[in-house]
C-alpha positions in Angstrom: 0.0 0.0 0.0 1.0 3.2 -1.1 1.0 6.0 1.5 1.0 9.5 0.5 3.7 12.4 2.0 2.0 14.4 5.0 1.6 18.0 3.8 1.5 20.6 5.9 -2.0 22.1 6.6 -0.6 25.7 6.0 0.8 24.8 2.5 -2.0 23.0 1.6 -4.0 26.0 2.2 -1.9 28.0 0.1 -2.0 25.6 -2.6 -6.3 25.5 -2.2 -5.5 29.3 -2.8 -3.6 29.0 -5.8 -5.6 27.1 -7.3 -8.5 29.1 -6.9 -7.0 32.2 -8.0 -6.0 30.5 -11.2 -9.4 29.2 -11.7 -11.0 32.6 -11.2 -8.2 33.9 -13.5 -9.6 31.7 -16.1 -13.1 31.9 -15.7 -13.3 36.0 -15.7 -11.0 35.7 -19.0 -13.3 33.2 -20.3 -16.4 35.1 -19.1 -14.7 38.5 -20.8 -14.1 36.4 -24.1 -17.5 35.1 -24.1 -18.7 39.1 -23.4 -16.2 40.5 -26.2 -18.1 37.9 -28.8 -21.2 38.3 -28.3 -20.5 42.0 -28.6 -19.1 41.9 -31.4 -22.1 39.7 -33.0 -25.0 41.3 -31.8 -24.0 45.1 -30.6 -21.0 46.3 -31.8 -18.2 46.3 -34.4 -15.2 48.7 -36.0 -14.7 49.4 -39.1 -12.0 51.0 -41.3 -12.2 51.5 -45.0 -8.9 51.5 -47.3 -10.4 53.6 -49.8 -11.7 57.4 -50.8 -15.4 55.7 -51.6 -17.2 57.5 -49.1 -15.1 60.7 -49.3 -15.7 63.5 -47.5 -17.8 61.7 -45.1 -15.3 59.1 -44.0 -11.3 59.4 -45.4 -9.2 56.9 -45.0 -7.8 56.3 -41.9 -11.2 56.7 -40.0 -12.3 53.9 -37.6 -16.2 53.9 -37.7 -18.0 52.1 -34.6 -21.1 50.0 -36.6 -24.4 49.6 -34.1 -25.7 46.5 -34.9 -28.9 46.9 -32.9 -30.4 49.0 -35.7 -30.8 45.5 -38.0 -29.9 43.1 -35.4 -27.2 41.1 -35.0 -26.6 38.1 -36.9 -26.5 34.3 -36.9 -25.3 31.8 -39.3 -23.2 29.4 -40.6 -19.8 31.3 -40.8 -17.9 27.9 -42.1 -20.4 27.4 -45.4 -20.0 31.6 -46.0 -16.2 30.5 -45.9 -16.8 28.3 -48.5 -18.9 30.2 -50.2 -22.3 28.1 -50.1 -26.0 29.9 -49.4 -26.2 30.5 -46.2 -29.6 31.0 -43.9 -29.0 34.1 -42.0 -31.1 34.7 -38.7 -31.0 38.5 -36.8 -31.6 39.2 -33.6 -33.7 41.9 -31.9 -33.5 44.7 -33.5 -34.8 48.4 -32.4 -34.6 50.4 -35.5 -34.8 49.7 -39.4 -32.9 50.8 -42.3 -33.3 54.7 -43.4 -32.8 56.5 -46.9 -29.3 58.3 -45.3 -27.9 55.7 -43.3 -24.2 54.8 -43.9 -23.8 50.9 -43.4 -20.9 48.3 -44.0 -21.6 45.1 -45.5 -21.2 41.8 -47.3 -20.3 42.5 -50.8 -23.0 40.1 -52.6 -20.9 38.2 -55.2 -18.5 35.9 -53.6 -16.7 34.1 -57.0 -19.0 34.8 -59.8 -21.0 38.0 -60.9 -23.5 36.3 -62.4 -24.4 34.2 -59.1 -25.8 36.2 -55.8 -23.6 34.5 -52.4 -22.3 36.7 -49.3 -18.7 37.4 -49.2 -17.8 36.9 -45.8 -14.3 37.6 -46.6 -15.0 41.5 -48.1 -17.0 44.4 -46.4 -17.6 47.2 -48.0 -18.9 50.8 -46.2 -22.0 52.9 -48.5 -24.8 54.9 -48.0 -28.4 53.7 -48.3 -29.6 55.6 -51.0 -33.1 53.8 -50.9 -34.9 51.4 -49.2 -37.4 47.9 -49.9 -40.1 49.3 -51.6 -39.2 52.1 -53.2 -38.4 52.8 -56.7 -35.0 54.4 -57.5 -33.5 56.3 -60.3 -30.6 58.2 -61.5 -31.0 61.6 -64.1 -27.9 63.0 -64.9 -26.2 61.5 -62.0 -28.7 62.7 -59.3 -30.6 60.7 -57.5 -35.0 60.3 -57.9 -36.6 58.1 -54.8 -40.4 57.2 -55.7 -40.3 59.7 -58.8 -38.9 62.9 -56.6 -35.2 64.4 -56.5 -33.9 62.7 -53.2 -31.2 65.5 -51.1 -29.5 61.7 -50.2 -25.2 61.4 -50.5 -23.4 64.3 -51.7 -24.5 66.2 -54.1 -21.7 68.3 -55.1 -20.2 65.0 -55.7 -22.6 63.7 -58.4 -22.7 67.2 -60.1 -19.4 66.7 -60.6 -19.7 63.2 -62.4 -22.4 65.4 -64.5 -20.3 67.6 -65.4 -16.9 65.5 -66.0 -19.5 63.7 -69.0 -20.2 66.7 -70.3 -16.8 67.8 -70.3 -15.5 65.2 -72.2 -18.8 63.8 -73.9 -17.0 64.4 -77.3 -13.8 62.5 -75.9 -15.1 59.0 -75.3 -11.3 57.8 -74.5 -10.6 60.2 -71.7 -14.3 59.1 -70.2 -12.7 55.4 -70.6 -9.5 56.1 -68.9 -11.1 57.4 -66.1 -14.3 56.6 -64.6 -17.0 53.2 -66.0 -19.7 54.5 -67.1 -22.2 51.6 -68.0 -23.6 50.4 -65.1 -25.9 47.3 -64.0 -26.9 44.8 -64.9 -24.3 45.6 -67.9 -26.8 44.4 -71.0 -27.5 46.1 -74.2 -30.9 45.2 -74.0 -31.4 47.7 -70.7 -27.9 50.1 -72.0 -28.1 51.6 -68.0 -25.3 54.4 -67.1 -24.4 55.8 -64.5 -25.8 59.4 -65.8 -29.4 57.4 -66.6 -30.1 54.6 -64.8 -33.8 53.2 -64.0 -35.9 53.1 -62.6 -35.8 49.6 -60.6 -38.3 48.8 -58.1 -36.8 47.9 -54.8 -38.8 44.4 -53.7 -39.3 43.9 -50.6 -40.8 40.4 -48.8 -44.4 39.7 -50.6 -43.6 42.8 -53.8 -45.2 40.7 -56.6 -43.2 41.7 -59.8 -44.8 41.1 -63.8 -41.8 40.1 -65.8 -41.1 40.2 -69.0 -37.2 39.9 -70.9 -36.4 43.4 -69.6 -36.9 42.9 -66.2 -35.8 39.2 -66.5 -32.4 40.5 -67.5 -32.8 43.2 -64.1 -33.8 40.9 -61.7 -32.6 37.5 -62.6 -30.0 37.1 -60.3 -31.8 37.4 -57.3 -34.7 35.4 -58.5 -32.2 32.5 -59.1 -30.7 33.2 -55.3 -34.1 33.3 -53.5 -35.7 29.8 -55.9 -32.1 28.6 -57.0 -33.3 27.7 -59.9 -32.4 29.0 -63.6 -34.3 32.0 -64.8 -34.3 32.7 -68.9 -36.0 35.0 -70.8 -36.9 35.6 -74.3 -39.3 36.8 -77.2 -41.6 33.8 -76.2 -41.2 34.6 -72.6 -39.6 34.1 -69.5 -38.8 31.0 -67.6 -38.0 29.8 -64.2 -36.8 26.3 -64.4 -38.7 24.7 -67.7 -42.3 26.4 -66.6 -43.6 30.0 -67.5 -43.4 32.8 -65.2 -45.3 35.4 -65.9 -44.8 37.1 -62.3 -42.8 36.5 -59.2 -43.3 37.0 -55.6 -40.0 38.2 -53.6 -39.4 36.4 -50.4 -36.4 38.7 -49.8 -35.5 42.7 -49.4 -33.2 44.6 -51.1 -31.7 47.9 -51.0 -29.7 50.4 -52.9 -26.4 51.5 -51.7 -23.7 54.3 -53.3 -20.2 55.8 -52.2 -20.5 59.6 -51.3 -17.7 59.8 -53.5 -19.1 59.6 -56.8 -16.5 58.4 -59.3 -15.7 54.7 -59.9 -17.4 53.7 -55.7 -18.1 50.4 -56.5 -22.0 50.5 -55.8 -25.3 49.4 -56.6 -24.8 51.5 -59.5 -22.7 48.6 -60.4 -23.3 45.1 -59.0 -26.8 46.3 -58.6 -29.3 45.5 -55.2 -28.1 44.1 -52.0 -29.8 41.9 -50.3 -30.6 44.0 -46.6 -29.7 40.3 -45.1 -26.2 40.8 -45.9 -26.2 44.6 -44.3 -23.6 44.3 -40.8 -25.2 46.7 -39.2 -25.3 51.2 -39.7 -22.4 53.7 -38.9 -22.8 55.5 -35.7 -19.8 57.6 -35.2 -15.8 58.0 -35.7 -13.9 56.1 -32.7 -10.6 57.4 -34.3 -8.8 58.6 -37.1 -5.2 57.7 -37.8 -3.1 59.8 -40.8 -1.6 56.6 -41.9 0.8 59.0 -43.9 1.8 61.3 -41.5 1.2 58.6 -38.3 -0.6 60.8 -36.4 -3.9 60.8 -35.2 -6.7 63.3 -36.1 -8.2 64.2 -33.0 -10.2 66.8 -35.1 -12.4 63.6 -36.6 -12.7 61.8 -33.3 -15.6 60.7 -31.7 -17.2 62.4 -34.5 -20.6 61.7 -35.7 -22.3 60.3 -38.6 
């Protein structure tokens, strides 16, 4: 039989004590974790855009604190989004919606192919809501109409000067090319969309009951094919979901339209078109910080501003 050494009832008091304290010491860091998580799914995130897309609103260099409460936090499978597959997204409570105005970061929503809706989990991009599910958006001469009326929404001075950059050069087609796209989605002949004239596009929301015909087939088929996943073809006979006739389809999703303050080249709804709201992180609330990355110093004139 084995006996085991005598230990001293002081040490082994110390030792209970130890081993308490490191037990504590892992279970507040494990509590704090578990806090810092659920945080950063449901209430808050930063944000820091590379680019001059949503210049002068946010410059590079600005870190931009995203409330999540305003759509609700989101659930879902992050290892399917990794590999790209459809994913079922589920949001929590939420105590606001989405405005005309708000500046929110997001999924971008074409993950390998443009012709194939999927949430990028790996790229977020930062725009403004230009307009919301059910309403009907249009661009004349670079400004833009909500529901048929000029909408005061982005910056304006920035989209006059897109208006009149193409009517600089509107007899120099090649210095138009060299610097800034002009067609715009879906990028078909058939619809010939700029960004000058573009529209209008209804906005679905859940239940908006659309009439098709090869026009609209063209506008709308790739998020018909992402809500059905089936193949949607149109044309002078008709339009097709699968091998049956559709004449008109119901949305079972919502979509928005998004743009970059700065006007030139932001890569927008303008171009890749409506983005699913599912795929929306969550709205801008304010500027944490702001770093001159060239400089390395911070801008204490940006911080804690609001947006």
């Amino acid at each position: 039989m084995i006996k085991l050494p005598h230990i001293n009832p002081r040490l082994k008091k110390w030792l209970i004590r130890i081993g308490n304290w490191i037990i504590n010491i892992y279970l507040t860091a494990f509590c704090l974790f578990a806090a810092w998580v659920l945080a950063q799914v449901f209430c808050f995130a930063s944000f820091s855009t590379p680019t001059t897309s949503m210049t002068p609103t946010i410059i590079p260099g600005d870190y931009v604190l995203i409330n999540k409460f305003v759509m609700g936090g989101r659930l879902f499978n992050i290892f399917d989004a990794l590999e790209g597959k459809q994913v079922k997204i589920w949001r929590g409570p939420h105590f606001s919606s989405l405005k005309s105005g708000d500046i929110v970061v997001f999924n971008h929503p074409y993950a390998e192919r443009w012709d194939s809706i999927a949430m990028n989990i790996n790229l977020y991009y930062m725009k403004r809501c230009i307009a919301v599910p059910g309403d009907t958006v249009e661009i004349r001469n670079c400004r833009y109409l909500i529901n048929g009326e000029p909408a005061d929404v982005g910056v304006a001075d920035q989209q006059k000067k897109v208006a009149r950059f193409l009517d600089t050069y509107a007899s120099d087609p090649a210095t138009i090319k060299k610097s800034i796209v002009v067609n715009a989605f879906p990028n078909d002949s058939a619809v010939g969309w700029t960004i000058r004239d573009f529209g209008p596009i209804i906005l679905p929301r859940k239940g908006t009951v659309l009439h098709l015909d090869q026009q609209s087939a063209i506008i709308y088929r790739n998020y018909i094919e992402w809500e059905t996943g089936m193949k949607l073809s149109s044309d002078s006979t008709g339009v097709r979901l699968g091998d049956e006739p559709l004449d008109a389809y119901t949305f079972q999703k919502e979509y928005c339209f998004v743009a970059g303050d700065y006007a030139f080249n932001s890569q927008d709804s303008r171009y890749f078109g409506l983005l699913p709201v599912e795929f929306v992180v969550g709205k801008a609330a304010f500027i944490w910080q702001s770093i001159d990355k060239t400089e390395q110093r911070r801008r204490w004139n940006r911080t804690f501003k609001g947006l």
